[in-house]
SEKE-962867 format. One record per residue (C-alpha): x negated, z negated, y; residue in one letter; residue number from 1. Coordinates in Angstrom, 1 decimal, padded with zeros to 4 digits. Layout:
! SEKE-962867
<X = X; Z = Z; Y = Y; r = a; k = NUM> $
...
//
This chain:
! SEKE-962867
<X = -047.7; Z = 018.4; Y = 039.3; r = x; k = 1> $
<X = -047.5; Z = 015.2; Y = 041.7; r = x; k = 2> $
<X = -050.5; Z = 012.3; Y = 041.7; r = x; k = 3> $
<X = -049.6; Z = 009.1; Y = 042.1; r = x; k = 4> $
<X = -051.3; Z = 006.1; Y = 043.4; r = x; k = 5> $
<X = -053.4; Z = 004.1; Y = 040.1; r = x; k = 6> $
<X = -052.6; Z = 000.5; Y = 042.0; r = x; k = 7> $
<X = -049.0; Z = 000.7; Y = 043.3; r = x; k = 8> $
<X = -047.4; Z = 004.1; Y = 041.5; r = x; k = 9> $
<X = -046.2; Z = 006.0; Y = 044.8; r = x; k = 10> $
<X = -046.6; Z = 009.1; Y = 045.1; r = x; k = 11> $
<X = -049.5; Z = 010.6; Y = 047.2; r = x; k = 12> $
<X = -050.7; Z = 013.8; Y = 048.4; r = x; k = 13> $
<X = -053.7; Z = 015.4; Y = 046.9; r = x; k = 14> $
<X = -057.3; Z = 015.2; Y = 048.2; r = x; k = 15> $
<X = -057.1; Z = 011.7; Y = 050.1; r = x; k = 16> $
<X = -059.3; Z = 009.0; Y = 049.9; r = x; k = 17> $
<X = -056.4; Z = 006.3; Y = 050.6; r = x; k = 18> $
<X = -052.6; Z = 005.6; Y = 049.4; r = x; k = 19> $
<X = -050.6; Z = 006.0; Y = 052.6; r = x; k = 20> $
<X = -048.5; Z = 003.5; Y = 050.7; r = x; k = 21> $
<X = -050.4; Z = 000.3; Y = 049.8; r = x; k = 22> $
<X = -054.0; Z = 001.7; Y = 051.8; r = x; k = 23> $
<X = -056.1; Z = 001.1; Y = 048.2; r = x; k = 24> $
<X = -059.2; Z = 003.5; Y = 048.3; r = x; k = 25> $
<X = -058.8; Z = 006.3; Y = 045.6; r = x; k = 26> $
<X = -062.7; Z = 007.5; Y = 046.0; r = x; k = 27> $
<X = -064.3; Z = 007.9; Y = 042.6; r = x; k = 28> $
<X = -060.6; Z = 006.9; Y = 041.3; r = x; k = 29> $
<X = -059.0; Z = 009.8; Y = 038.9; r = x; k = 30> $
<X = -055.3; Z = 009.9; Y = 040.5; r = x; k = 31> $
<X = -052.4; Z = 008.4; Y = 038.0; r = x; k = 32> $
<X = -050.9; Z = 011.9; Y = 037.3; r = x; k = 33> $
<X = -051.3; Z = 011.0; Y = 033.6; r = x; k = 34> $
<X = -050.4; Z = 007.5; Y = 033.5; r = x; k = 35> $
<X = -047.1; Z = 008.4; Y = 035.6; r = x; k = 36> $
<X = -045.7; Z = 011.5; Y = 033.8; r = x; k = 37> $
<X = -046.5; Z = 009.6; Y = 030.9; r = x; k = 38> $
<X = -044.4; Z = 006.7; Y = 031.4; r = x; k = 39> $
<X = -041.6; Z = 009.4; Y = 032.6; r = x; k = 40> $
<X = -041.8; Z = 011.3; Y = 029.5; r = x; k = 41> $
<X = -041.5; Z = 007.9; Y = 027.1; r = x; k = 42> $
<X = -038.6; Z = 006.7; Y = 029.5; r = x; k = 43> $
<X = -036.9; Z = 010.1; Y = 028.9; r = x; k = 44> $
<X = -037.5; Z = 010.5; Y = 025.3; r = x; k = 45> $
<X = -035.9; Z = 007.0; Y = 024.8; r = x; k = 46> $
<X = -032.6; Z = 008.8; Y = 026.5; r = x; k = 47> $
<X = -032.4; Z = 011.1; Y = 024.1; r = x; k = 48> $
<X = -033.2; Z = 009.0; Y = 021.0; r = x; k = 49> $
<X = -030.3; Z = 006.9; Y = 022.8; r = x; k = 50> $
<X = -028.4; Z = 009.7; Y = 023.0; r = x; k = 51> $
<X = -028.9; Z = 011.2; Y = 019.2; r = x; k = 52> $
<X = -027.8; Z = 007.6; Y = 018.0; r = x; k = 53> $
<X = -025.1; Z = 007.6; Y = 019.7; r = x; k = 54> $
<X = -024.1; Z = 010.9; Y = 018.5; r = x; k = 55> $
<X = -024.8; Z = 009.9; Y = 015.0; r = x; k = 56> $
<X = -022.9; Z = 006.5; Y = 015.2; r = x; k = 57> $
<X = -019.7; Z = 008.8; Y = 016.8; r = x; k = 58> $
<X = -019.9; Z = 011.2; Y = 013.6; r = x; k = 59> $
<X = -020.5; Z = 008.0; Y = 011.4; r = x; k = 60> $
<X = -017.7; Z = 006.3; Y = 012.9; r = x; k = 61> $
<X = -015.3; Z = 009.7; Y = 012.9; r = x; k = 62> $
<X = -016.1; Z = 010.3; Y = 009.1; r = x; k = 63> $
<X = -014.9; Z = 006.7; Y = 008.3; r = x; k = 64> $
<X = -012.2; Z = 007.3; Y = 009.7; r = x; k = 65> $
<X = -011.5; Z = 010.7; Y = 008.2; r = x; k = 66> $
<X = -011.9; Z = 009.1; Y = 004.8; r = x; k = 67> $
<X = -009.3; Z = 006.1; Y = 005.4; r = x; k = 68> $
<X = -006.5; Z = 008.4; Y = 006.4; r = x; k = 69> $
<X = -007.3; Z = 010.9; Y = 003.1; r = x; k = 70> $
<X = -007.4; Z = 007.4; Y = 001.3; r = x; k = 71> $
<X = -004.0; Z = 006.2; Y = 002.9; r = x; k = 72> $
<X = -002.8; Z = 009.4; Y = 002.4; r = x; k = 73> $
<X = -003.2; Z = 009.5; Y = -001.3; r = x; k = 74> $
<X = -002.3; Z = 005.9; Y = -002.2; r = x; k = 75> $
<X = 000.3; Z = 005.5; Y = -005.2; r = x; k = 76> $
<X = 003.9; Z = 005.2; Y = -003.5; r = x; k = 77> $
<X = 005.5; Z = 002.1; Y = -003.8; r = x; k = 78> $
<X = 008.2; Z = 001.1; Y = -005.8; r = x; k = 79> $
<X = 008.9; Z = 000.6; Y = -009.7; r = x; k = 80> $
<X = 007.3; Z = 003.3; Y = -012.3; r = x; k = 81> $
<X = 010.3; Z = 003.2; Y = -014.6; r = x; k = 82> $
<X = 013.1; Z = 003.2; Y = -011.9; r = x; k = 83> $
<X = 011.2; Z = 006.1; Y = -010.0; r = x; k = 84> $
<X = 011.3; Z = 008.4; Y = -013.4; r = x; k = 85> $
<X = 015.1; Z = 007.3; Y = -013.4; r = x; k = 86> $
<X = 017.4; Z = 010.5; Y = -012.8; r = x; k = 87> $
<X = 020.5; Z = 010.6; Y = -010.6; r = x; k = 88> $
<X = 023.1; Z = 010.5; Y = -013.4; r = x; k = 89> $
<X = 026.2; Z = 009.7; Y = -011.7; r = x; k = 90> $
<X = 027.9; Z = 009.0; Y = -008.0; r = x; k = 91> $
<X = 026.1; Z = 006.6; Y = -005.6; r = x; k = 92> $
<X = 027.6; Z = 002.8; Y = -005.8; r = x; k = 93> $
<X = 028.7; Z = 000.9; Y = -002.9; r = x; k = 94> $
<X = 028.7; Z = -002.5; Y = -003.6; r = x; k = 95> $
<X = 030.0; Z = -004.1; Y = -000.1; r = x; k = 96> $
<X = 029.9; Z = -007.5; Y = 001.5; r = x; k = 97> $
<X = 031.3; Z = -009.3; Y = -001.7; r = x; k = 98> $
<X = 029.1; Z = -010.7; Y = -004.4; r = x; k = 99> $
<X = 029.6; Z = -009.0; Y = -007.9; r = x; k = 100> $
<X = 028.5; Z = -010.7; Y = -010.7; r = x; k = 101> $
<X = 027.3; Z = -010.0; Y = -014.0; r = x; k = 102> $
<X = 030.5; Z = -008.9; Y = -016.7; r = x; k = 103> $
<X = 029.4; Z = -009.6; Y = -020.3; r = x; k = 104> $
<X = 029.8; Z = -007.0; Y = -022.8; r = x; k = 105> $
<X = 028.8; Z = -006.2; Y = -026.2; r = x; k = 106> $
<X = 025.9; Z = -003.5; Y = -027.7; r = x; k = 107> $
<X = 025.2; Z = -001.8; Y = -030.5; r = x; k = 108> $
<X = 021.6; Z = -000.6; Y = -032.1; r = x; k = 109> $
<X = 020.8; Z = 002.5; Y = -033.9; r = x; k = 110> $
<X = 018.2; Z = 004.1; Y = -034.7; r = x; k = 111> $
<X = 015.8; Z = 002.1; Y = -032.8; r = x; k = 112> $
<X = 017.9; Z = 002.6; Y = -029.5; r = x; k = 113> $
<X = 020.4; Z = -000.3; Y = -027.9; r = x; k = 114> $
<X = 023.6; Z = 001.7; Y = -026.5; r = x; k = 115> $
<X = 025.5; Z = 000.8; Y = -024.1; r = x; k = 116> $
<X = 028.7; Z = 003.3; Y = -023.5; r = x; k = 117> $
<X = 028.3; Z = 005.0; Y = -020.0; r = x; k = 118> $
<X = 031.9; Z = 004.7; Y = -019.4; r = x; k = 119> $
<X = 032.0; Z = 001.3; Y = -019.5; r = x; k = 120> $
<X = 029.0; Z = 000.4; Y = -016.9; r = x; k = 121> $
<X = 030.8; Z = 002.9; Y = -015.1; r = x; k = 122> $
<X = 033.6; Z = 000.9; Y = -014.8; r = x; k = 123> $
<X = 032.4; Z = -002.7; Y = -014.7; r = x; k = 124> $
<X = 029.4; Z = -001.3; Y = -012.4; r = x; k = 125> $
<X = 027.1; Z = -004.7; Y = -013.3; r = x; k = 126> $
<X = 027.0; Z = -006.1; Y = -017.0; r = x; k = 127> $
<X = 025.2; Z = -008.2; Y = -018.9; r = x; k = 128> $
<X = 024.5; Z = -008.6; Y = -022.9; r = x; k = 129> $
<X = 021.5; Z = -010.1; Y = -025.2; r = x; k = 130> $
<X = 019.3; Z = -008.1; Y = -027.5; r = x; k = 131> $
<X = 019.9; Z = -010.2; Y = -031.0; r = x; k = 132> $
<X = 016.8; Z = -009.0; Y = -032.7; r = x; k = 133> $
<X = 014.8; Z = -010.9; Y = -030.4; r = x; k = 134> $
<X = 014.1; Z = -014.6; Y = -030.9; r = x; k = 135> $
<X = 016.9; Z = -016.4; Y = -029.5; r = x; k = 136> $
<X = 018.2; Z = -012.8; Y = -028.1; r = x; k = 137> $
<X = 016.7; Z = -011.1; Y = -024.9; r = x; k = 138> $
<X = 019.3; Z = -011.7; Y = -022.0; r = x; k = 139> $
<X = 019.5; Z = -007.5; Y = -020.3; r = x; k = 140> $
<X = 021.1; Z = -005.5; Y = -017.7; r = x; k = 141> $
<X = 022.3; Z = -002.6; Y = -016.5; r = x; k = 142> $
<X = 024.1; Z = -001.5; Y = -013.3; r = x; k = 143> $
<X = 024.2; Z = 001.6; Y = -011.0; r = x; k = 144> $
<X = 021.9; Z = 001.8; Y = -008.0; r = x; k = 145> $
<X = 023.6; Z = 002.9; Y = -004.8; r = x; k = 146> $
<X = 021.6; Z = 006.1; Y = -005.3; r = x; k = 147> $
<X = 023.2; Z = 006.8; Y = -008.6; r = x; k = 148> $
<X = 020.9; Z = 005.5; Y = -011.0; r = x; k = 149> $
<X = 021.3; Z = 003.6; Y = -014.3; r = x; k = 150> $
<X = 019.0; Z = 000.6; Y = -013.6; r = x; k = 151> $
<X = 018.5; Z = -001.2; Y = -016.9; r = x; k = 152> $
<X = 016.3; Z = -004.3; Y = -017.0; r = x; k = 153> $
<X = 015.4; Z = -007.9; Y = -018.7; r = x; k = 154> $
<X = 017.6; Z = -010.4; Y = -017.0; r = x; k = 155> $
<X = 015.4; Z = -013.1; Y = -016.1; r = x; k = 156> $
<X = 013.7; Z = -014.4; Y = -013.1; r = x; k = 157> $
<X = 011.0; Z = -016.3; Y = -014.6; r = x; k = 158> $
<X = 009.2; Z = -018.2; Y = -012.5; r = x; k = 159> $
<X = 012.7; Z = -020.5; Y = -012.1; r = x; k = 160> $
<X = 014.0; Z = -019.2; Y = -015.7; r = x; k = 161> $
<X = 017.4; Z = -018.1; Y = -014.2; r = x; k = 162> $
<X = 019.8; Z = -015.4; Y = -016.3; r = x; k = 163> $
<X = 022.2; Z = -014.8; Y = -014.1; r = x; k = 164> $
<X = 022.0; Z = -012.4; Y = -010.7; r = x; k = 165> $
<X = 024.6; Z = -011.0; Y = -008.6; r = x; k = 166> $
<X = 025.0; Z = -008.0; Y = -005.9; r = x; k = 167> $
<X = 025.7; Z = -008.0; Y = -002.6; r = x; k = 168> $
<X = 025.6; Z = -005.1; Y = -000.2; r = x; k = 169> $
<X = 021.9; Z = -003.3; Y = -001.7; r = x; k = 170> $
<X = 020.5; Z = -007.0; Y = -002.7; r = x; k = 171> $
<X = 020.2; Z = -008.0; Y = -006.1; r = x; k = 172> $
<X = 020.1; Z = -011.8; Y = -006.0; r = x; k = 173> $
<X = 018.9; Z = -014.6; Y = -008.4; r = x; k = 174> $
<X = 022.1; Z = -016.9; Y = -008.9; r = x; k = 175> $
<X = 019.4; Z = -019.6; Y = -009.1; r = x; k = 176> $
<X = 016.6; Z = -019.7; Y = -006.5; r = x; k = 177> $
<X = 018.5; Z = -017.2; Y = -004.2; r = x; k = 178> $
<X = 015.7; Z = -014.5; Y = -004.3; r = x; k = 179> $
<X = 016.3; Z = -010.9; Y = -003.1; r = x; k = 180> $
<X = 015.7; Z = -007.9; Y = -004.4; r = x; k = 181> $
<X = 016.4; Z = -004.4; Y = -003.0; r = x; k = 182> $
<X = 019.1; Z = -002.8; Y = -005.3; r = x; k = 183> $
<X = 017.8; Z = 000.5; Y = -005.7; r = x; k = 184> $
<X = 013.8; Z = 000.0; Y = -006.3; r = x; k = 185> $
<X = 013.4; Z = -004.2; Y = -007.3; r = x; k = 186> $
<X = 011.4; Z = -004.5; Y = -004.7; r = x; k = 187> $
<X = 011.4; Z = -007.8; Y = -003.1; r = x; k = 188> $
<X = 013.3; Z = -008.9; Y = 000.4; r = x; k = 189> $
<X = 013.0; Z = -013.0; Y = 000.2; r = x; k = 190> $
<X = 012.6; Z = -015.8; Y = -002.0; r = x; k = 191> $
<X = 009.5; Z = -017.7; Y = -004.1; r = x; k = 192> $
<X = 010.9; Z = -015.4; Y = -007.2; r = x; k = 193> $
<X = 010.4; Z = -011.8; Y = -005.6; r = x; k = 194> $
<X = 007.0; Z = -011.1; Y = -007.9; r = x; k = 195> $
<X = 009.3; Z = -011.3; Y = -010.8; r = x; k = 196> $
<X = 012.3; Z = -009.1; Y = -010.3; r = x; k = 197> $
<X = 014.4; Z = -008.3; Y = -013.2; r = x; k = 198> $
<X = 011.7; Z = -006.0; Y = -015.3; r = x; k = 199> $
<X = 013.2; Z = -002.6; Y = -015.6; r = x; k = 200> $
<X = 013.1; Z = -001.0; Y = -018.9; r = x; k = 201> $
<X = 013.4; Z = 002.6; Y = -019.5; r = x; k = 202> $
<X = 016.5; Z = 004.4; Y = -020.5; r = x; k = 203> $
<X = 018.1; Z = 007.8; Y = -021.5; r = x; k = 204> $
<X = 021.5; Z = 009.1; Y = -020.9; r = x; k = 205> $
<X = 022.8; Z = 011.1; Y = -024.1; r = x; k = 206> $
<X = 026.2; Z = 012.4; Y = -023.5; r = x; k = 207> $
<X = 028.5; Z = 009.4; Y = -022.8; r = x; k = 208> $
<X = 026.0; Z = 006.6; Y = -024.2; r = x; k = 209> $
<X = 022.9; Z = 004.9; Y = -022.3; r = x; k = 210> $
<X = 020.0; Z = 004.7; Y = -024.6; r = x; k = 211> $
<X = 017.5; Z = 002.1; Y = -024.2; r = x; k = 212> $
<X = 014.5; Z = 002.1; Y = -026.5; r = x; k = 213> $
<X = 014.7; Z = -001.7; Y = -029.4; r = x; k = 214> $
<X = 010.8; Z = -001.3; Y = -028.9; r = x; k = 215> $
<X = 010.6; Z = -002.0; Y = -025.3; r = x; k = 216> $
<X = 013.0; Z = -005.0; Y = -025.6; r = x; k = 217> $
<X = 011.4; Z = -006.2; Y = -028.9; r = x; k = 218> $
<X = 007.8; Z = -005.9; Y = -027.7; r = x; k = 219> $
<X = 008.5; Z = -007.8; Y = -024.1; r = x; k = 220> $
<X = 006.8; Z = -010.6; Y = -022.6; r = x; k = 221> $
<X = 007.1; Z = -013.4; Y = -020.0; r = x; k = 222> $
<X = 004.9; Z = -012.0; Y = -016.8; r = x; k = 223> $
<X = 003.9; Z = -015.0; Y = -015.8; r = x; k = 224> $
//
């Protein structure tokens, strides 16, 4: 084990009465072996303490990280509820460049359901109509996605009260306030509106009628 000089740390050779470093008399002085090794032993445990919290902090850091991306991973997809449980009933709609707007046509209700015949929205591809049962009729629609869905929804864009929307290309538009929506999930493009798209409503297809449940329609309220 090396000695080292008690007044100026260098290192010295054993059994001499004087550093050859600094000249300070070591007679009757115990050498600094102790004090020396001592201070090189603290300085490298520090290292490694270093070292172990770095070590920790790179695990701590990894597993953070592990546990956003499972998180991300596992978010709920975007996109509408209702018109995600909507099957593909019939052939995918192309709506070009020009606007379509809304044809009004007439409903029935029975049995709790409001029909609308499938041939029909077939033909006129966008349509219109009020539920009479509620107060002052609910203003609906229906039309076919361009993935060959039957979209059916309470016409209104609330925040600037609007009834009236039009198609062009895959954006649903508010005749009023301009807002965009994207045709086949509601989900908005531009405009002040595009927290309040038309709110879809459920619907069946039974043979050559579209069912909508009276009790989603009759039970409805303003979002806002």
């Amino acid at each position: 084990m090396a000695n080292f000089c008690s007044e100026c740390g260098k290192q010295i050779a054993q059994n001499v009465n004087f550093c050859s470093s600094c000249g300070a008399p070591l007679t009757g002085k115990e050498p600094a072996k102790a004090q020396w090794q001592d201070k090189r032993d603290r300085v490298l445990g520090q290292q490694q303490i270093r070292g172990k919290s770095r070590t920790r902090l790179f695990i701590w850091v990894a597993g953070i990280a592990l546990l956003g991306g499972w998180v991300y991973l596992n978010l709920p997809e975007g996109g509408n509820l209702v018109i995600k449980a909507s099957p593909v009933v019939v052939n995918a709609v192309d709506y070009g460049e020009t606007a379509r707007q809304m044809v009004n046509v007439s409903t029935k209700v029975e049995n709790g359901k409001i029909i609308i015949p499938l041939d029909l929205l077939k033909e006129k591809k966008f349509v219109k109509f009020l539920y009479d049962d509620a107060a002052g009729g609910l203003p609906m629609l229906a039309y076919i996605s361009s993935e060959g869905k039957i979209i059916t929804a309470v016409s209104m864009c609330e925040p600037c009260n609007s009834t009236q929307f039009h198609i062009r290309g895959d954006e649903l538009i508010c005749n009023s306030c301009g807002t965009k929506w994207r045709v086949d999930d509601l989900e908005a493009i531009s405009g002040s509106c595009g927290r309040f798209p038309p709110d879809p409503l459920p619907n069946a297809i039974v043979g050559n009628e579209i069912r909508i449940g009276e009790q989603f329609a009759a039970n409805w309220k303003p979002r806002k």
